[in-house]
N, C-alpha and C positions, 0 to 999 in steps of 0.2 A: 493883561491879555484878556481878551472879549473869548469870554467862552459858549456864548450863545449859538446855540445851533442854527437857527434862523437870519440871516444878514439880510437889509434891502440891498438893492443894484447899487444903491449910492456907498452903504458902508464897506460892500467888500470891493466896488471901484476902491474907496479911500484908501481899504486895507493896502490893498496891489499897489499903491501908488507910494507908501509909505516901507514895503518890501522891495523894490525895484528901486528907490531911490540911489544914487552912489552917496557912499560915504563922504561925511564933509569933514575934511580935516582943519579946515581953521576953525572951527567953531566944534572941540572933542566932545565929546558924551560928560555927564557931572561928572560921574564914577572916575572918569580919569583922571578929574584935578584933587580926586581925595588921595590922604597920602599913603593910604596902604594900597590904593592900585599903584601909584610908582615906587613901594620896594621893589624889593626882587625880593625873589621868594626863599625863606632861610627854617627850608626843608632839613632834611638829612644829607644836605649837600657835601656835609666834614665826612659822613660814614665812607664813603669810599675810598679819600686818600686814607685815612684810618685803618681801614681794613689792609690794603697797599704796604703798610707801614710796617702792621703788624703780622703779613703773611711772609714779608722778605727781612723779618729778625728772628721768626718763627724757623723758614729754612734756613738762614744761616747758622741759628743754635744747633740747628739736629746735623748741618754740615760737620761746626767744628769740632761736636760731641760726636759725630758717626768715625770723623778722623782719626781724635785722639783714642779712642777704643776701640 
């Protein structure tokens, strides 16, 4: 990115014209043919069913144990 404070009429015409552009989808950006842009992202995605798992064996202990005592 040009971080010059000063632009001629002609580089920030260029700039404008390369901001206004529409996206060209036959022809993607590099970054997309590399292959860690097309994983998916393998965040903390397990922590939720996990937590899920472990909050509904958690109250059914305290169930069976609240019943039988």
């Amino acid at each position: 990115m040009d971080t010059r404070e000063s632009q001629t009429p002609e580089e920030e015409l260029q700039r404008l014209k390369e901001i206004n552009e529409p996206e060209d989808f036959e022809h993607p950006e590099p970054d997309e043919t590399q292959p860690e842009a097309r994983d998916p992202a393998r965040g903390l995605s397990w922590l939720l069913p996990l937590a899920i798992v472990l909050a509904v064996a958690v109250l059914g202990y305290l169930l069976v144990v609240g019943m039988s005592g």
